[in-house]
N, C-alpha and C positions, 0 to 999 in steps of 0.2 A: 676208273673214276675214283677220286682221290676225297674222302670225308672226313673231315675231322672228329675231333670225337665230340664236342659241344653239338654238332650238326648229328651226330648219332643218337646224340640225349637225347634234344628236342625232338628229332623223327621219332624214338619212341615213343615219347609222352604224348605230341599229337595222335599218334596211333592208339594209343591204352585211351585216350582222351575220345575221341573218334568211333573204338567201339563200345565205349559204354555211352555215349551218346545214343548211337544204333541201338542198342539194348532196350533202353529206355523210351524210343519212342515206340518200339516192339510191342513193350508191356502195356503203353498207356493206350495204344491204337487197338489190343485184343479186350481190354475191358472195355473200353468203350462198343465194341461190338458188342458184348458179354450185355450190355447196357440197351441196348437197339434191339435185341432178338426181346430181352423182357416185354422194353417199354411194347413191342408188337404184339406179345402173345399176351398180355392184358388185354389193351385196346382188340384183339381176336375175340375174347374170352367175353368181352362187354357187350364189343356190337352182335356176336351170335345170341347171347342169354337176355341182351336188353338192362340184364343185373352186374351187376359187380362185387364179390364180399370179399372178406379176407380168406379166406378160404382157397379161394380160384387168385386169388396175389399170392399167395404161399405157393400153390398148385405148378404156378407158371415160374417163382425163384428154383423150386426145386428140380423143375422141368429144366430150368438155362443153364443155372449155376448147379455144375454136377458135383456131388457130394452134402448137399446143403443139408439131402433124408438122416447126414449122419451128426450131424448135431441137434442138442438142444434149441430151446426158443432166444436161447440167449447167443448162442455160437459156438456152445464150450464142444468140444468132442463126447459122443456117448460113449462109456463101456458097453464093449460090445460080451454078451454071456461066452 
């Protein structure tokens, strides 16, 4: 079967087009999970205690999102000794 090279281009670019499409909805689909286990382990954390503080919100970001123990209140990275 017989392609021209115009017809070669564009099957590339659909393609590179294509999979950084797949990419991206990859990324947006795991943080929104990332989002759902939180918003759950709050609402766990409230209906068992009756309470809620920030405390047990920090408890449960650094429980979901792994690494959060390694920064500051701000985000920045801590030096580690």
């Amino acid at each position: 079967m017989y392609v021209s090279m115009s017809n070669r281009v564009l099957l590339k670019i659909f393609c590179i087009l294509f999979s950084v499409i797949i990419i991206s909805q990859v990324t947006i689909v795991d943080t929104a999970n990332a989002l759902t286990r939180y918003f759950n382990c709050t609402t766990r954390v409230a209906n068992s205690e009756s309470t809620f503080s920030l405390d047990d919100a920090e408890a449960c970001y650094d429980r979901v999102f792994k690494g959060a123990l390694d920064n500051d209140r701000y985000g920045n990275p801590m030096e580690k000794p």
